[in-house]
C-alpha positions in Angstrom: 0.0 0.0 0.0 1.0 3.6 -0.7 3.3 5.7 1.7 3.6 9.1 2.0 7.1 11.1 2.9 6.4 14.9 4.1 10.0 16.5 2.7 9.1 19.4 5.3 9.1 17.6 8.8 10.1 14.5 7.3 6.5 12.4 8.4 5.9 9.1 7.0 2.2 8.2 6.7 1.5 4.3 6.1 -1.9 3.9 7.1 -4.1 3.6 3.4 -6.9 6.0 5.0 -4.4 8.7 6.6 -3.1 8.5 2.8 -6.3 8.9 1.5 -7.3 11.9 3.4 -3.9 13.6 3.3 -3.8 13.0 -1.0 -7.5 14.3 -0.9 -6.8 17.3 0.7 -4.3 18.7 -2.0 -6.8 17.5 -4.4 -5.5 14.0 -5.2 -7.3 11.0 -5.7 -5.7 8.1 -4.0 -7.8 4.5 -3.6 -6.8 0.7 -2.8 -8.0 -1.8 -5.2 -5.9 -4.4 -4.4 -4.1 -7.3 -6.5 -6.6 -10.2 -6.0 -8.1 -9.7 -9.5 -4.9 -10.3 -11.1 -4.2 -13.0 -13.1 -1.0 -14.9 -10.6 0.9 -15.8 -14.1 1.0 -11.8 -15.1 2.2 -10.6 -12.2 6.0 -9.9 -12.2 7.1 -10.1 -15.4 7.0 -7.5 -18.7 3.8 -8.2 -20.6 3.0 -9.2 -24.2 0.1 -6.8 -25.8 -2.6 -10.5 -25.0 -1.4 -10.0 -21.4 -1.8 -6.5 -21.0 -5.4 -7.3 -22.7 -6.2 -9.6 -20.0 -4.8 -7.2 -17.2 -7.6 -4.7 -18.3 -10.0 -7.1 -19.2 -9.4 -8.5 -14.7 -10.0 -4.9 -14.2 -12.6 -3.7 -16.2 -15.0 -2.8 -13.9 -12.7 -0.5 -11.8 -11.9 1.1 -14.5 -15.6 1.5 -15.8 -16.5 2.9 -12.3 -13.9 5.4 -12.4 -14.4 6.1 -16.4 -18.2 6.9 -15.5 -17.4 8.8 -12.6 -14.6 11.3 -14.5 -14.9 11.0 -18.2 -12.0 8.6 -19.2 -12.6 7.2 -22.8 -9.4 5.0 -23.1 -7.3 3.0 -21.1 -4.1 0.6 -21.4 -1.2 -0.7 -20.2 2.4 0.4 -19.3 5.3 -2.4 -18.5 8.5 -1.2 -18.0 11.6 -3.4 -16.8 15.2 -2.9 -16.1 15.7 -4.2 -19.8 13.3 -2.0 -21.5 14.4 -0.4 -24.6 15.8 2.9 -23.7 14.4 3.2 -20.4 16.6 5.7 -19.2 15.4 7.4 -22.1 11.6 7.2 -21.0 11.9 8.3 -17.7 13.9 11.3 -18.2 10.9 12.8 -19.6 9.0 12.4 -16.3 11.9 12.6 -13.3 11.3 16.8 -14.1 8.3 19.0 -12.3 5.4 18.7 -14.7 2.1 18.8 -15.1 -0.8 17.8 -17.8 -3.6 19.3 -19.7 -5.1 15.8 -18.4 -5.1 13.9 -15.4 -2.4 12.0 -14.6 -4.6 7.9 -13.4 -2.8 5.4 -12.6 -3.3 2.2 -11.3 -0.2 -0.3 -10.2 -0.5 -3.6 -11.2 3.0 -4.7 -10.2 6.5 -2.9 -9.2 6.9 0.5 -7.6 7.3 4.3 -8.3 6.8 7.6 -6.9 5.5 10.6 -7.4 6.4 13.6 -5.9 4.0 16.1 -5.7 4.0 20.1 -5.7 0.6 21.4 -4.2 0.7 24.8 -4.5 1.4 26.6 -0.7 2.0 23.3 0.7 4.5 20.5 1.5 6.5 18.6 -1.3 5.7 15.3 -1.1 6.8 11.7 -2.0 4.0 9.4 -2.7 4.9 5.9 -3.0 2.7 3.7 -4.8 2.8 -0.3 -4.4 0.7 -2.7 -6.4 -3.0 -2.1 -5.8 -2.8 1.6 -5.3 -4.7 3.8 -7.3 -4.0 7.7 -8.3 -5.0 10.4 -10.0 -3.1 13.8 -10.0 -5.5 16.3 -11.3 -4.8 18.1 -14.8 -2.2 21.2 -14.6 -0.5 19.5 -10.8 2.4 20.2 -10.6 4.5 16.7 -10.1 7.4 14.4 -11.0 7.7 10.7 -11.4 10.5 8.4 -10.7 10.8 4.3 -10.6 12.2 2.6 -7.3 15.4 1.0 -7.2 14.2 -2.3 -8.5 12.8 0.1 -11.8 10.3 -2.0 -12.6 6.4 -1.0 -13.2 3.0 -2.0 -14.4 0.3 -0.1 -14.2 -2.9 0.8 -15.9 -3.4 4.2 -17.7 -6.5 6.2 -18.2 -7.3 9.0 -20.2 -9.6 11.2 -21.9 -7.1 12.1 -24.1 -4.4 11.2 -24.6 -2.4 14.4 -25.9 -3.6 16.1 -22.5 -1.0 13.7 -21.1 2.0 15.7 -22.6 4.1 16.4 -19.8 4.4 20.6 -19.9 7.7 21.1 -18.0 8.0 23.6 -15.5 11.0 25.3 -13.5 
Protein backbone atom coordinates (compact mmCIF):
# COMPACT_ATOMS: atom_id res chain seq x y z
CA UNK A 1 0.00 0.00 0.00
CA UNK A 2 0.97 3.60 -0.71
CA UNK A 3 3.31 5.73 1.68
CA UNK A 4 3.57 9.09 1.99
CA UNK A 5 7.12 11.10 2.88
CA UNK A 6 6.38 14.93 4.11
CA UNK A 7 9.97 16.49 2.70
CA UNK A 8 9.09 19.42 5.28
CA UNK A 9 9.09 17.57 8.78
CA UNK A 10 10.13 14.52 7.30
CA UNK A 11 6.48 12.41 8.42
CA UNK A 12 5.95 9.12 7.02
CA UNK A 13 2.18 8.15 6.71
CA UNK A 14 1.48 4.33 6.10
CA UNK A 15 -1.91 3.87 7.14
CA UNK A 16 -4.10 3.61 3.41
CA UNK A 17 -6.94 5.98 4.98
CA UNK A 18 -4.45 8.69 6.64
CA UNK A 19 -3.06 8.50 2.76
CA UNK A 20 -6.33 8.88 1.53
CA UNK A 21 -7.29 11.91 3.43
CA UNK A 22 -3.89 13.61 3.32
CA UNK A 23 -3.77 12.95 -1.00
CA UNK A 24 -7.52 14.28 -0.95
CA UNK A 25 -6.76 17.35 0.69
CA UNK A 26 -4.31 18.70 -2.05
CA UNK A 27 -6.81 17.51 -4.42
CA UNK A 28 -5.55 13.96 -5.25
CA UNK A 29 -7.35 11.00 -5.69
CA UNK A 30 -5.74 8.07 -3.99
CA UNK A 31 -7.84 4.48 -3.58
CA UNK A 32 -6.76 0.72 -2.76
CA UNK A 33 -7.97 -1.77 -5.19
CA UNK A 34 -5.86 -4.43 -4.41
CA UNK A 35 -4.13 -7.30 -6.53
CA UNK A 36 -6.59 -10.17 -5.99
CA UNK A 37 -8.08 -9.71 -9.53
CA UNK A 38 -4.89 -10.32 -11.15
CA UNK A 39 -4.20 -13.05 -13.07
CA UNK A 40 -1.03 -14.92 -10.65
CA UNK A 41 0.88 -15.80 -14.15
CA UNK A 42 0.97 -11.81 -15.11
CA UNK A 43 2.19 -10.57 -12.23
CA UNK A 44 6.04 -9.94 -12.20
CA UNK A 45 7.05 -10.09 -15.45
CA UNK A 46 6.95 -7.53 -18.70
CA UNK A 47 3.78 -8.19 -20.56
CA UNK A 48 2.98 -9.20 -24.22
CA UNK A 49 0.13 -6.84 -25.78
CA UNK A 50 -2.62 -10.48 -24.99
CA UNK A 51 -1.43 -10.04 -21.42
CA UNK A 52 -1.77 -6.54 -21.00
CA UNK A 53 -5.37 -7.30 -22.68
CA UNK A 54 -6.17 -9.57 -20.00
CA UNK A 55 -4.80 -7.24 -17.17
CA UNK A 56 -7.64 -4.69 -18.33
CA UNK A 57 -10.00 -7.14 -19.18
CA UNK A 58 -9.36 -8.45 -14.70
CA UNK A 59 -10.05 -4.91 -14.17
CA UNK A 60 -12.64 -3.73 -16.25
CA UNK A 61 -15.02 -2.84 -13.92
CA UNK A 62 -12.65 -0.51 -11.79
CA UNK A 63 -11.92 1.12 -14.49
CA UNK A 64 -15.56 1.50 -15.79
CA UNK A 65 -16.52 2.93 -12.26
CA UNK A 66 -13.89 5.40 -12.43
CA UNK A 67 -14.39 6.08 -16.37
CA UNK A 68 -18.25 6.87 -15.54
CA UNK A 69 -17.36 8.82 -12.60
CA UNK A 70 -14.56 11.27 -14.54
CA UNK A 71 -14.91 11.04 -18.25
CA UNK A 72 -11.99 8.58 -19.15
CA UNK A 73 -12.57 7.16 -22.80
CA UNK A 74 -9.42 4.96 -23.13
CA UNK A 75 -7.29 2.99 -21.07
CA UNK A 76 -4.14 0.56 -21.41
CA UNK A 77 -1.18 -0.67 -20.16
CA UNK A 78 2.41 0.40 -19.30
CA UNK A 79 5.29 -2.37 -18.46
CA UNK A 80 8.47 -1.17 -18.00
CA UNK A 81 11.59 -3.45 -16.76
CA UNK A 82 15.17 -2.94 -16.14
CA UNK A 83 15.69 -4.20 -19.75
CA UNK A 84 13.32 -1.98 -21.53
CA UNK A 85 14.39 -0.43 -24.58
CA UNK A 86 15.79 2.91 -23.66
CA UNK A 87 14.37 3.20 -20.38
CA UNK A 88 16.56 5.75 -19.17
CA UNK A 89 15.41 7.43 -22.07
CA UNK A 90 11.65 7.17 -21.03
CA UNK A 91 11.93 8.27 -17.66
CA UNK A 92 13.89 11.31 -18.24
CA UNK A 93 10.95 12.83 -19.63
CA UNK A 94 9.00 12.35 -16.34
CA UNK A 95 11.91 12.56 -13.33
CA UNK A 96 11.32 16.84 -14.11
CA UNK A 97 8.34 18.97 -12.29
CA UNK A 98 5.44 18.71 -14.65
CA UNK A 99 2.09 18.77 -15.08
CA UNK A 100 -0.83 17.84 -17.79
CA UNK A 101 -3.61 19.32 -19.68
CA UNK A 102 -5.14 15.83 -18.37
CA UNK A 103 -5.14 13.91 -15.38
CA UNK A 104 -2.36 11.98 -14.59
CA UNK A 105 -4.59 7.91 -13.40
CA UNK A 106 -2.77 5.35 -12.56
CA UNK A 107 -3.32 2.17 -11.25
CA UNK A 108 -0.24 -0.29 -10.15
CA UNK A 109 -0.54 -3.60 -11.22
CA UNK A 110 3.00 -4.68 -10.21
CA UNK A 111 6.48 -2.94 -9.19
CA UNK A 112 6.87 0.48 -7.64
CA UNK A 113 7.31 4.32 -8.29
CA UNK A 114 6.79 7.56 -6.90
CA UNK A 115 5.46 10.57 -7.39
CA UNK A 116 6.44 13.57 -5.92
CA UNK A 117 4.03 16.09 -5.70
CA UNK A 118 4.00 20.10 -5.65
CA UNK A 119 0.60 21.39 -4.18
CA UNK A 120 0.66 24.79 -4.46
CA UNK A 121 1.40 26.57 -0.67
CA UNK A 122 1.99 23.26 0.68
CA UNK A 123 4.53 20.55 1.48
CA UNK A 124 6.48 18.55 -1.31
CA UNK A 125 5.74 15.26 -1.08
CA UNK A 126 6.85 11.65 -2.03
CA UNK A 127 4.00 9.39 -2.74
CA UNK A 128 4.94 5.87 -2.98
CA UNK A 129 2.66 3.66 -4.76
CA UNK A 130 2.81 -0.33 -4.43
CA UNK A 131 0.70 -2.72 -6.43
CA UNK A 132 -3.02 -2.09 -5.76
CA UNK A 133 -2.75 1.60 -5.32
CA UNK A 134 -4.71 3.75 -7.26
CA UNK A 135 -3.96 7.69 -8.28
CA UNK A 136 -4.96 10.38 -10.04
CA UNK A 137 -3.11 13.78 -10.03
CA UNK A 138 -5.50 16.30 -11.29
CA UNK A 139 -4.75 18.11 -14.76
CA UNK A 140 -2.23 21.25 -14.60
CA UNK A 141 -0.49 19.49 -10.79
CA UNK A 142 2.42 20.22 -10.61
CA UNK A 143 4.53 16.72 -10.05
CA UNK A 144 7.43 14.43 -10.96
CA UNK A 145 7.72 10.66 -11.42
CA UNK A 146 10.53 8.39 -10.72
CA UNK A 147 10.79 4.33 -10.56
CA UNK A 148 12.17 2.64 -7.30
CA UNK A 149 15.37 1.03 -7.24
CA UNK A 150 14.23 -2.27 -8.50
CA UNK A 151 12.83 0.12 -11.84
CA UNK A 152 10.30 -1.97 -12.61
CA UNK A 153 6.41 -1.03 -13.25
CA UNK A 154 3.01 -1.99 -14.44
CA UNK A 155 0.27 -0.05 -14.16
CA UNK A 156 -2.94 0.75 -15.88
CA UNK A 157 -3.42 4.23 -17.71
CA UNK A 158 -6.54 6.15 -18.19
CA UNK A 159 -7.30 8.99 -20.17
CA UNK A 160 -9.61 11.19 -21.89
CA UNK A 161 -7.14 12.15 -24.10
CA UNK A 162 -4.41 11.24 -24.64
CA UNK A 163 -2.38 14.37 -25.90
CA UNK A 164 -3.62 16.07 -22.47
CA UNK A 165 -1.04 13.70 -21.11
CA UNK A 166 1.96 15.71 -22.60
CA UNK A 167 4.15 16.43 -19.76
CA UNK A 168 4.42 20.59 -19.87
CA UNK A 169 7.69 21.09 -17.98
CA UNK A 170 7.97 23.58 -15.53
CA UNK A 171 10.95 25.29 -13.53
Amino acid sequence: MATLWFRADQRLVTDTAEVGRELGAIGVTYERWGTTKMPANLSSRALGDAEKQAVLAAFAPDIARRSAQCGYKTADVVTLYPDTPNLDVMLAKFDKKHGHTDDEVRFVVQGRGVFTLFPEGGPVIDAELHPGDFITVPKDFTHHFVLCADRQITAIRLFTDVGGWVAHYRD
